[in-house]
C-alpha positions as CSV (number, residue, x, y, z in Angstrom):
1,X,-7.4,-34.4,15.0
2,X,-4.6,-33.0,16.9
3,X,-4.7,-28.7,17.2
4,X,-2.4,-27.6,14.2
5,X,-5.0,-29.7,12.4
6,X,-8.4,-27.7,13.8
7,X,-6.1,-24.6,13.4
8,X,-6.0,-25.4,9.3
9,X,-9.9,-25.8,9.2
10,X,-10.6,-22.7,11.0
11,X,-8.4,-21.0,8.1
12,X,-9.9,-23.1,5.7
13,X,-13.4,-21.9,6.8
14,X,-12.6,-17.9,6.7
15,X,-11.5,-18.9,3.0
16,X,-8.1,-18.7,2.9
17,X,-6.5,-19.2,-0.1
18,X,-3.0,-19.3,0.4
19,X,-0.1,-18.6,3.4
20,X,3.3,-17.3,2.6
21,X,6.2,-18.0,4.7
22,X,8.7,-19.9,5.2
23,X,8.6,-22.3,8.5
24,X,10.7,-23.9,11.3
25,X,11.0,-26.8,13.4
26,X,8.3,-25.2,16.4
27,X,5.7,-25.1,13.3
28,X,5.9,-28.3,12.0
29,X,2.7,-29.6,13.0
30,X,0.9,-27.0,11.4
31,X,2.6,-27.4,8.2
32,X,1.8,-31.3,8.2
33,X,-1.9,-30.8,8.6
34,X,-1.2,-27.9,5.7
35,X,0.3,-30.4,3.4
36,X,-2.3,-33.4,4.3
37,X,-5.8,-32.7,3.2
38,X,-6.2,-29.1,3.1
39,X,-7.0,-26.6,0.2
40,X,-4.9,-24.1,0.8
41,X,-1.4,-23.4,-1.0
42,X,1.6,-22.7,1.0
43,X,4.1,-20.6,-0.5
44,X,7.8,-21.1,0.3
45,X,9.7,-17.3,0.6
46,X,13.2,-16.7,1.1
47,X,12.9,-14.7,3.5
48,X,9.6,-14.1,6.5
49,X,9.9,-10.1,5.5
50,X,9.0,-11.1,1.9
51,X,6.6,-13.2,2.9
52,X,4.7,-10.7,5.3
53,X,5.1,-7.8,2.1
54,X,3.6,-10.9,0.0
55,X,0.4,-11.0,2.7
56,X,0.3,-7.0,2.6
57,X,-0.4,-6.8,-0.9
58,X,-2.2,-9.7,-1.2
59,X,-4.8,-8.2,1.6
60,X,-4.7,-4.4,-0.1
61,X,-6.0,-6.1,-3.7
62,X,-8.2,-8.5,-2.3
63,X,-10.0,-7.0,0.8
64,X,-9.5,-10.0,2.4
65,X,-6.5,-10.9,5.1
66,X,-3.4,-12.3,3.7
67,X,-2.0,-14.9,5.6
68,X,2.0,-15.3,6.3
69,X,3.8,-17.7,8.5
70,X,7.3,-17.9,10.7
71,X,8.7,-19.9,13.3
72,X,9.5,-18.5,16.5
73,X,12.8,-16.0,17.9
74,X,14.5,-14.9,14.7
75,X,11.6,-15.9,12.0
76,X,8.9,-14.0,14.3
77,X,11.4,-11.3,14.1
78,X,12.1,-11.5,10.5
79,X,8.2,-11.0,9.6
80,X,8.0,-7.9,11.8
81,X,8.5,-5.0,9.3
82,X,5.7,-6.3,7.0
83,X,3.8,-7.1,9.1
84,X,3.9,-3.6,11.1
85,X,3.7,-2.0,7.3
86,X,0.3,-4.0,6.2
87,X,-1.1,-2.6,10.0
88,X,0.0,1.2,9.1
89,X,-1.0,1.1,5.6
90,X,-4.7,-0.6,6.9
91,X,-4.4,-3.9,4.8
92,X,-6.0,-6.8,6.3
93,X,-3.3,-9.4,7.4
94,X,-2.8,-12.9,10.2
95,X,0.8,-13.2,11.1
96,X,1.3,-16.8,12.6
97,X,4.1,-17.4,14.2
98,X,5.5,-20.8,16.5
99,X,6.5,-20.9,19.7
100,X,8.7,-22.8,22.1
101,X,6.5,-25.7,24.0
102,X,5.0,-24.2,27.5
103,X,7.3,-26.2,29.7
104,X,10.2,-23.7,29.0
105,X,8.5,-20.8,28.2
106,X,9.2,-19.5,32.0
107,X,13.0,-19.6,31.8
108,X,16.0,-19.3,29.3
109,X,15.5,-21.0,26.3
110,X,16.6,-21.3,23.1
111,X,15.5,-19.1,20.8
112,X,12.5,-18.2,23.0
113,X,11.1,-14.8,23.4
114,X,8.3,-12.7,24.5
115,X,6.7,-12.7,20.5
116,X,3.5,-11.7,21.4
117,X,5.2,-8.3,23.7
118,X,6.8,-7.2,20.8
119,X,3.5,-7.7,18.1
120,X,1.2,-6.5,20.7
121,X,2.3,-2.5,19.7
122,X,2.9,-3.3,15.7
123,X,-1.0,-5.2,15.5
124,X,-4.4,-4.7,15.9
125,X,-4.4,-7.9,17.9
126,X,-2.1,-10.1,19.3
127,X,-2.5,-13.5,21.3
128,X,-1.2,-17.1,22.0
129,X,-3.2,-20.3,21.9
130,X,-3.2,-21.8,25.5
131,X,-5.4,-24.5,24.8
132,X,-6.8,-26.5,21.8
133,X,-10.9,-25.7,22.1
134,X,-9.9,-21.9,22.3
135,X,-9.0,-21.9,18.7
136,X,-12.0,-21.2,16.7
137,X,-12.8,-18.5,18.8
138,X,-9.1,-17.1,17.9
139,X,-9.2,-17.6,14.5
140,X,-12.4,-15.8,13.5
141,X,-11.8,-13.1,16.2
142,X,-8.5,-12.3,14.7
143,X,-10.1,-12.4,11.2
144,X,-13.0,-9.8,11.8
145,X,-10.4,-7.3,13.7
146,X,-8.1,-7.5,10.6
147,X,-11.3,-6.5,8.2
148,X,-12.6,-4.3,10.6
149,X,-12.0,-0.6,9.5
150,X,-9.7,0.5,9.8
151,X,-8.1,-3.2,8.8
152,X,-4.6,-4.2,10.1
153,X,-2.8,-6.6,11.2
154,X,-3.4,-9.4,14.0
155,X,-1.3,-11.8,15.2
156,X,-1.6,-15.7,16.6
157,X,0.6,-17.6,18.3
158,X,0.6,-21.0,18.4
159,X,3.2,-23.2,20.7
160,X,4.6,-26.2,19.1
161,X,3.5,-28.4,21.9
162,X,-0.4,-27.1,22.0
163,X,0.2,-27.9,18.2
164,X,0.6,-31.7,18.9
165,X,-2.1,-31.9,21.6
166,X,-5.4,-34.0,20.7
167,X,-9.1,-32.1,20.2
168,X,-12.1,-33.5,19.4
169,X,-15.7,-32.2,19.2
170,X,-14.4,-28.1,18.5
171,X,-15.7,-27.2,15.0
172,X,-14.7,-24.0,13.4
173,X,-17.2,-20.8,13.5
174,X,-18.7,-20.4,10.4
175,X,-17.1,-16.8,8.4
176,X,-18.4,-13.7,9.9
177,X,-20.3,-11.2,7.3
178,X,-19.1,-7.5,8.3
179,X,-21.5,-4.8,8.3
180,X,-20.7,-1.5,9.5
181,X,-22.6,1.8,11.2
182,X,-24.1,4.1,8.8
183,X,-24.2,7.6,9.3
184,X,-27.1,9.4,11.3
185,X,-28.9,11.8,8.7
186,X,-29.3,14.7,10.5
187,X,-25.1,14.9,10.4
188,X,-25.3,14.2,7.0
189,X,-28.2,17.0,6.5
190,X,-25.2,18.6,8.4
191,X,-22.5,17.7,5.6
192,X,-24.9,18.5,2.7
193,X,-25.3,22.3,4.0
194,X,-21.5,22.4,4.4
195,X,-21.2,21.9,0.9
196,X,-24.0,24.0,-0.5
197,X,-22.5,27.0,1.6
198,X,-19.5,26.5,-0.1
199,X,-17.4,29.0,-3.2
200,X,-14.7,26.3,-3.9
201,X,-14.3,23.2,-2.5
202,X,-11.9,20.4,-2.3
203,X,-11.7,17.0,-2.2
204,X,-8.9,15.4,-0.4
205,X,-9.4,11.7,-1.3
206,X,-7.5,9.0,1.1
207,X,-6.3,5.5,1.4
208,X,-9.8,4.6,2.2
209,X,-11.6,5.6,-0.9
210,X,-9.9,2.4,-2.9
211,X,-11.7,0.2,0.0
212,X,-15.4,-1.4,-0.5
213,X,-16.7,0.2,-3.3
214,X,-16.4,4.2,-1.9
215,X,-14.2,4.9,-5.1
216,X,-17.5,4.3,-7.2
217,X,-19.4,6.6,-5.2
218,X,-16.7,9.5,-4.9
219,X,-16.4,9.4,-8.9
220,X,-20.5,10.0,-8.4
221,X,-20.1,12.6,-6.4
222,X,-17.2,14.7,-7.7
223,X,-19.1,14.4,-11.7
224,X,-22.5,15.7,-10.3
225,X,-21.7,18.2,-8.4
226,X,-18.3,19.1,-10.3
227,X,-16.1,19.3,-7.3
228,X,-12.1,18.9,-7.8
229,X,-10.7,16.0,-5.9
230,X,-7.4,15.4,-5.4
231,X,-5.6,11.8,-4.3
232,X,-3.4,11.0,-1.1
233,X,-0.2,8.4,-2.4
234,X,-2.7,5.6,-1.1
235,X,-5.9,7.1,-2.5
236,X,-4.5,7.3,-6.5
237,X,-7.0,6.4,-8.4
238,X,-10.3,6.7,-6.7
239,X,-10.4,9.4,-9.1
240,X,-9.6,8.5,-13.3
241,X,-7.1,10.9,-14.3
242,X,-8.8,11.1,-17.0
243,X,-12.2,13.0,-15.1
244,X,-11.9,16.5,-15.5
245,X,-12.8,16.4,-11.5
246,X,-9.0,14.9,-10.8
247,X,-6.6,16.8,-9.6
248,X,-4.2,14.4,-8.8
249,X,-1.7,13.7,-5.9
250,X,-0.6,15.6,-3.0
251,X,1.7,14.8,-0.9
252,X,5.3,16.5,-1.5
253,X,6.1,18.5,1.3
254,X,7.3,21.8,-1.3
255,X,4.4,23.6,-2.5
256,X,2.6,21.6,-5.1
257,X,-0.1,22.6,-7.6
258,X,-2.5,20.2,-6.3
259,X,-1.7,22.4,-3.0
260,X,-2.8,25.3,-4.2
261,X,-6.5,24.3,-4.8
262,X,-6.5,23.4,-0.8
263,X,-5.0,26.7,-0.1
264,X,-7.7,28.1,-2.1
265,X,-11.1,26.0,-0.4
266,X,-13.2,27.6,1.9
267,X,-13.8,24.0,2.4
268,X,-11.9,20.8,2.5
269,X,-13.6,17.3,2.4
270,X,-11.6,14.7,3.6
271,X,-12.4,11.4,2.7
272,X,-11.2,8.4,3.8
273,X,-8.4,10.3,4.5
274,X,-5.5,8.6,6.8
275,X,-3.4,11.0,8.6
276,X,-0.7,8.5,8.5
277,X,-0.1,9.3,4.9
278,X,0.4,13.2,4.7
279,X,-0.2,15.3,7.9
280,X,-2.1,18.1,8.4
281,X,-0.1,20.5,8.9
282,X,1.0,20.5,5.6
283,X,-2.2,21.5,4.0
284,X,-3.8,23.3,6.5
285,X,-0.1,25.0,8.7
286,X,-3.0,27.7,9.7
287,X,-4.9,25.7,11.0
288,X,-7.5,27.3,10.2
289,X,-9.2,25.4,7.2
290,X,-12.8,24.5,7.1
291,X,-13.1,20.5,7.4
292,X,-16.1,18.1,6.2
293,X,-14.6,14.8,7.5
294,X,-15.9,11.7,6.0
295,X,-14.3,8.3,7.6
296,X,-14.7,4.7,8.7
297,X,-14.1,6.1,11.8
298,X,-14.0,9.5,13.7
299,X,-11.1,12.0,13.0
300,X,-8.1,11.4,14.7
301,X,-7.3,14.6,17.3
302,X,-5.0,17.2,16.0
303,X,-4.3,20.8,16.5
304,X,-4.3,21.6,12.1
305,X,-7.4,18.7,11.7
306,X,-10.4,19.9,13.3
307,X,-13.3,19.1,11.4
308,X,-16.7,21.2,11.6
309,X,-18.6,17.8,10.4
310,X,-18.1,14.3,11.5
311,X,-20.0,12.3,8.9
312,X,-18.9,8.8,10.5
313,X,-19.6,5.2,9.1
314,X,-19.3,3.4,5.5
315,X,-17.8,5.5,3.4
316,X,-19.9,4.1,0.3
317,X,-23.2,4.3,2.2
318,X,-22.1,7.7,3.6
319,X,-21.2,9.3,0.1
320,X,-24.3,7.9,-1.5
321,X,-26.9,9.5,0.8
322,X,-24.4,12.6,0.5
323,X,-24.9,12.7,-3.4
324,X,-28.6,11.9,-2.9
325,X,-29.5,15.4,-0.8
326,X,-26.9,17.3,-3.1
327,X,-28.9,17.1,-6.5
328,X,-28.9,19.8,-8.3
329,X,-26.1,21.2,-7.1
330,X,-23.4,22.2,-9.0
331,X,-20.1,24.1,-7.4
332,X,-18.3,26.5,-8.8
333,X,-15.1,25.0,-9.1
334,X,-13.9,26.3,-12.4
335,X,-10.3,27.4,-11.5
336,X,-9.3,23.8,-10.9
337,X,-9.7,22.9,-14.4
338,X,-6.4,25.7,-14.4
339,X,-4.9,23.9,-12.3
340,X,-5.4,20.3,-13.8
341,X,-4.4,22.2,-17.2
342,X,-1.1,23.2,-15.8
343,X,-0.9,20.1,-14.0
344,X,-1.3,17.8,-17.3
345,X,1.4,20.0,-19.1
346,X,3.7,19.3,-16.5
347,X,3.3,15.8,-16.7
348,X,4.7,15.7,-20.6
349,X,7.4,18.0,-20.2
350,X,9.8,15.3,-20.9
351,X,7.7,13.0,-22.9
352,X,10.2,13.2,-26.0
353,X,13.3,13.1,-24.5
354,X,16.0,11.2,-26.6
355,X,19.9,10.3,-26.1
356,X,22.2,8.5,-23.9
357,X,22.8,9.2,-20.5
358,X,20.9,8.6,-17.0
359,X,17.0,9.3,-18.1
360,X,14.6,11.5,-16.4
361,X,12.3,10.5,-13.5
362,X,9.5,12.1,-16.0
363,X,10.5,10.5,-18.9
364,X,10.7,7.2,-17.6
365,X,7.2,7.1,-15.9
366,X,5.3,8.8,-18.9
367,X,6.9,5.6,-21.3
368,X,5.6,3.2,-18.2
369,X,2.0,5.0,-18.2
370,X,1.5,4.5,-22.0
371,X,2.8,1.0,-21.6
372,X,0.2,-0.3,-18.6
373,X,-3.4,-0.6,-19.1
374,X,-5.8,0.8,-16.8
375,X,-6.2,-2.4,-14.9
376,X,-2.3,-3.3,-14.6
377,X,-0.7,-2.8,-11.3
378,X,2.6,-0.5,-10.5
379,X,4.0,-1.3,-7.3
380,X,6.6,1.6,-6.0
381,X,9.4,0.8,-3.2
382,X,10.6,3.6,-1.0
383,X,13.3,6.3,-2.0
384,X,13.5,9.0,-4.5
385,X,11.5,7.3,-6.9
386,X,8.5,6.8,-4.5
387,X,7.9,11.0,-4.5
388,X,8.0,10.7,-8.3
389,X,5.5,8.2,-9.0
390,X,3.2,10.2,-6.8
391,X,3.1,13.1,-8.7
392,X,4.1,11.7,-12.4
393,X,1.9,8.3,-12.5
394,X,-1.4,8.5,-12.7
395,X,-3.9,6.4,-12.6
396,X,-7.4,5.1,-14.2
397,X,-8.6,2.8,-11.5
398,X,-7.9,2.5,-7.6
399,X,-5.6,0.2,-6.4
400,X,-3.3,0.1,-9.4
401,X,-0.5,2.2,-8.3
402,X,0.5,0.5,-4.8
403,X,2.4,2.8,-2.3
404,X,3.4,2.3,0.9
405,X,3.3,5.4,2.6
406,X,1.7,4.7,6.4
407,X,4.7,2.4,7.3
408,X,7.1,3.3,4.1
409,X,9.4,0.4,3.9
410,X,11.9,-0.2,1.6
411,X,12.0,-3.8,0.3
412,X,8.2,-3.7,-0.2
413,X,7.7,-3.5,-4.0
414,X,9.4,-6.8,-5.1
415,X,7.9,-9.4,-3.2
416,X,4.7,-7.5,-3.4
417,X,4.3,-7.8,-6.9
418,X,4.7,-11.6,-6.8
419,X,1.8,-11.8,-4.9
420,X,0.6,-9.4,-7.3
421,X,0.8,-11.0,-10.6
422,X,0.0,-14.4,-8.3
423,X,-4.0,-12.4,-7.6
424,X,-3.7,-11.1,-11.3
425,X,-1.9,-13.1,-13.8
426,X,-3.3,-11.5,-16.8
427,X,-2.5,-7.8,-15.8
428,X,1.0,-6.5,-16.1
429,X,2.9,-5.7,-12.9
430,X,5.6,-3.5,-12.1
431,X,7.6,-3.1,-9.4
432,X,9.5,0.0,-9.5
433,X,12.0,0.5,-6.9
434,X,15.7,2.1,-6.3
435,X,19.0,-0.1,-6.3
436,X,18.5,0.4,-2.4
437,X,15.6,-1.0,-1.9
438,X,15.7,-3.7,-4.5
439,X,18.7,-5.5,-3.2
440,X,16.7,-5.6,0.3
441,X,14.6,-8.3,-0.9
442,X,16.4,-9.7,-4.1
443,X,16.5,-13.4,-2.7
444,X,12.7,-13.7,-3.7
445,X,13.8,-13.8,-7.6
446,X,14.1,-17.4,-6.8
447,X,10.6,-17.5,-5.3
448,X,9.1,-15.8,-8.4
449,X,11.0,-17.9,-10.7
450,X,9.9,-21.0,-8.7
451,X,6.0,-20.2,-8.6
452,X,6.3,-19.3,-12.0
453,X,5.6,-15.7,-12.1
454,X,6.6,-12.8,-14.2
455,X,6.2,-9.6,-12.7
456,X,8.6,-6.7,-14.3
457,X,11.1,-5.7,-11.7
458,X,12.3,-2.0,-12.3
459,X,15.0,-0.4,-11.0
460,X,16.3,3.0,-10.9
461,X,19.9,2.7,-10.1
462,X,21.6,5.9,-9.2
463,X,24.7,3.9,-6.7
464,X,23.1,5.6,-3.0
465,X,20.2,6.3,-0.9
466,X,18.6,8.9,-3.5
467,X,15.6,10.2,-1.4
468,X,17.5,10.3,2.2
469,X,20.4,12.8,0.1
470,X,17.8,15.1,-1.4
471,X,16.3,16.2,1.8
472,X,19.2,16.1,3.4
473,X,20.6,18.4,0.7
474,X,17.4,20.4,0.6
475,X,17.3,21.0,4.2
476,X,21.2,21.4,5.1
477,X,22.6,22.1,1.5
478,X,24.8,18.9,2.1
479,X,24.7,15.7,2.7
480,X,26.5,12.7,4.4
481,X,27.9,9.7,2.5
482,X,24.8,7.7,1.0
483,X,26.8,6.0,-2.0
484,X,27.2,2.4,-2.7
485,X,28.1,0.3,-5.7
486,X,26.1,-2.2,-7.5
487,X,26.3,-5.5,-8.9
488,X,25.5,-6.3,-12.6
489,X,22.1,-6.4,-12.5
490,X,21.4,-8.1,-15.7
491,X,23.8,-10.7,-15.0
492,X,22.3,-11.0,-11.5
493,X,18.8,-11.5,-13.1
494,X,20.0,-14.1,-15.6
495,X,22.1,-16.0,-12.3
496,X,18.7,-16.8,-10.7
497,X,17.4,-18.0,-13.9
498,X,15.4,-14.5,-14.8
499,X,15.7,-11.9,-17.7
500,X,17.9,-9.1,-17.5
501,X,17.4,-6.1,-19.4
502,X,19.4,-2.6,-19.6
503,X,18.2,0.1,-21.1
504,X,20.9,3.0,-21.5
505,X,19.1,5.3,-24.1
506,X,15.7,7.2,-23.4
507,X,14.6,6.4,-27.1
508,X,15.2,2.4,-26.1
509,X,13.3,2.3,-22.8
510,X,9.2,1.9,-24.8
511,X,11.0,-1.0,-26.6
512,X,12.3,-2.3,-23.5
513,X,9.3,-2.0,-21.6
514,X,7.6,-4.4,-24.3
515,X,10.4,-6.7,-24.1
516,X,9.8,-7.0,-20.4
517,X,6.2,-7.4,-20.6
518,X,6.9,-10.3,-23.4
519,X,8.9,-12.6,-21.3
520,X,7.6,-15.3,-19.8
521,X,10.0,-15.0,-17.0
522,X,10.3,-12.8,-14.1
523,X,12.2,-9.8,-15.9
524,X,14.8,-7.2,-13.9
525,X,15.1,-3.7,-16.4
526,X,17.5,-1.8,-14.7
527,X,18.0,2.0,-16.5
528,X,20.3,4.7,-15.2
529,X,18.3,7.2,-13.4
530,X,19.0,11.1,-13.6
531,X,18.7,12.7,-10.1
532,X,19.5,16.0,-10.3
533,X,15.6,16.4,-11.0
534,X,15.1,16.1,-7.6
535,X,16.3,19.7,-6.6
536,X,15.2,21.1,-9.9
537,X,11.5,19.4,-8.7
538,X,11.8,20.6,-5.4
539,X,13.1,24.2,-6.4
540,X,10.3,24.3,-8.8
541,X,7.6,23.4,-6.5
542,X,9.0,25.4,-3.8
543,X,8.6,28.9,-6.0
544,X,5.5,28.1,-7.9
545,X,3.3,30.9,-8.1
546,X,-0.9,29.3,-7.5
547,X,-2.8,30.2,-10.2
548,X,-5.7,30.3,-8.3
């Protein structure tokens, strides 16, 4: 057994499923020893970014790291963006990349460079293999800090020389079980007279309610003791939208409705909540907010986050002793069901629009929410669109509207959905992203085609950078040139061997959407997208008067 070959049974043994990437010469002993006797599936991409977004998702729906593979120089490179995205946006990933042998690692060489330098600030972790016997100790270390909260990204390196090199006697370490802290109880006697003490409190819900079971016990919570909650980008759905405790997203920077019930508290309960996603200062610009903080981990220092309570340790452990000492209590929290009402009419303003002509943001999302199930998966890039999926799309169940909104990457949507509809192949998946961001990563078409796939590919196609010229316009009343043009995209579909659909009319788009859904191939709907909403949204927003 040579190293690449030890490397593949440590994988193997941590349950690895599947790698995505696309390889190099440095690699190519591990990819032998991949394609000899092992179980797991490697998954040719077109493109090490793709292949890193494919890992991302894969590690967000499954709990469990997703796995993507480069060589070294210009493929480590390459996988950097996803890579940096899955560590911002807490999804458990490995990043293994090759290297040049160790006899010319101290001097000019080609393609060689310092790959482990430039990971060390993007990861949670980030090493070389120096020596054969070392790797099972690298393997499972890297493993338990990607799943370890908050989970990231770690990376390996592994030289193409060490590769070759002969081990015997090294055996893998057998899969760590995680368990984590659980809160002391006299802080959680703490948090429970917090809440008692309270007129109207909130419940800002984050990216870490959709881990490890916390969504369960939040819904729990927020129905006994009838306290609103509302949902981060990356926390949609730890709530149904169809509780009368949700309250939806926040997260546009005007003055939303969902804002006004946090301007409202006298306390705000944050949990899970990532400061990555929507800062503080946008809730709380007083800084002068009452704050129960519930978390993985303690809250991050701020001047507008200063919590009164740290109730630190699993979230599902700390919310179910939490809903244990508050029984019998029921809050006050009448005036969000005013809010939610207003909220709700909102959402079907546009529900009946008919005609030709670029549709509505609204309209278009309220046809894709009565098309997907509660259980099927929308995926949204990053650009105008993204800021209307978080406040139009709603969801029944976490981790069924996927937003990247630590990192925010365009080009995530489309090879995330493949890996997607590759976890799920009986749920409907949509990636919805702008013609921007969709061209980014249109070479995987091939790779969905090829692994037999059929994820719906969306896109609204307004010919520029749609979300860069609205708050540019917003905050300069200009903006610069963002405009580009745009190939056919139907025929573009159809010349990597997919379905193309256009949809020009609002009344055509729920019998498009079925189309899609129908086809056994990957399917690209492109629809013209009408953008002046965006200053109507954030004129709207800006001047609402809080009815609470």
């Amino acid at each position: 057994m040579n190293a690449a070959e030890l490397f593949v049974r440590c994988l193997e043994a941590e349950g690895v499923e599947c790698i995505f990437g696309v390889p190099g010469e440095e690699n190519a002993h591990f990819m032998m020893a991949l394609e000899g006797s092992s179980s797991i599936r490697f998954h040719l991409c077109r493109h090490e970014q793709a292949a890193a977004f494919m890992a991302d998702v894969y590690g967000r729906l499954t709990g469990k790291p997703g796995v993507c593979l480069g060589t070294l120089g210009p493929g480590a490179t390459n996988l950097v963006t996803g890579v940096a995205d899955a560590n911002m946006d807490r999804a458990p990933l490995i990043c293994i990349t090759g290297q040049a042998a160790l006899q010319r690692q101290h001097k000019e060489s080609h393609q060689a460079m310092d790959v482990i330098g430039m990971y060390r600030p993007l990861t949670k972790w980030a090493t070389p293999i120096l020596h054969p016997s070392v790797i099972p100790e690298v393997v499972a270390k890297a493993f338990k800090l990607a799943q370890t909260e908050k989970p990231g990204a770690c990376h390996i390196e592994l030289a193409e020389d060490v590769a070759a090199l002969p081990v015997d006697g090294t055996e893998p370490l057998p899969s760590m079980r995680l368990r984590r802290p659980v809160p002391d109880d006299k802080i959680l006697d703490r948090a429970a007279d917090l809440i008692r003490n309270a007129k109207s409190p909130v419940i800002l819900a984050g990216n870490g309610c959709v881990r490890k079971r916390a969504a369960k016990q939040l819904r729990a919570l927020t129905e006994s003791t009838g306290i609103g909650a509302i949902c981060t980008f990356m926390g949609k759905g730890s709530v149904s939208r169809h509780s009368d405790q949700c309250m939806f997203t926040i997260g546009l920077q005007a003055k939303d409705l969902a804002t006004c019930a946090i301007d409202a508290a006298d306390l705000v309960i944050t949990i899970g909540y990532d400061l990555v996603e929507y800062h503080p200062r946008l809730w709380n610009s007083g800084a002068d907010k009452k704050i129960l903080h519930l978390d993985f981990l303690p809250a991050e220092v701020d001047n507008h986050y200063s919590p009164e309570v740290e109730v630190v340790g699993d979230l599902a452990q700390s919310l179910e002793k939490l809903h244990e000492r508050l029984q019998g209590v029921r809050c006050d929290c009448s005036q969000h069901a005013t809010v939610r009402k207003d909220l709700l009419s909102d959402f079907a303003e546009h529900a009946e629009d008919s005609g030709d002509g670029p549709l509505r943001p609204q309209k278009v999302l309220w046809d894709l929410r009565e098309a997907m199930g509660p259980e099927d998966i929308l995926l949204s890039d990053v650009g105008a669109h993204k800021m209307w999926i978080a406040r139009y799309y709603q969801c029944d169940e976490p981790n069924t509207c996927l937003i990247s909104n630590g990192f925010c990457s365009m080009g995530f949507a489309l090879p995330g959905a493949i890996s997607a509809k590759m976890i799920y192949p009986d749920r409907r998946v949509v990636a919805l992203c702008g013609d921007g961001g969709f061209l980014m990563n249109v070479q995987e078409l091939e790779t969905a085609k090829r692994l037999g796939v059929n994820p719906v590919f969306m896109i609204w196609e307004d010919g520029g950078y749609g979300l860069i010229e609205w708050k540019q316009q917003t905050e300069f009343g200009r903006h610069t040139e963002l405009s580009f043009t745009n190939p056919d995209f139907t025929a573009l579909a159809e010349a990597f061997g997919c379905k193309g659909i256009r949809v020009n009319r609002a009344d055509d788009l729920a019998e498009g959407l079925q189309e899609a859904f129908a086809s056994k191939v990957p399917v690209v709907l492109s629809l013209p997208i009408d953008y002046r909403e965006n200053s109507l949204l954030t004129e709207r927003l800006g001047a609402i008067a809080c009815p609470i």
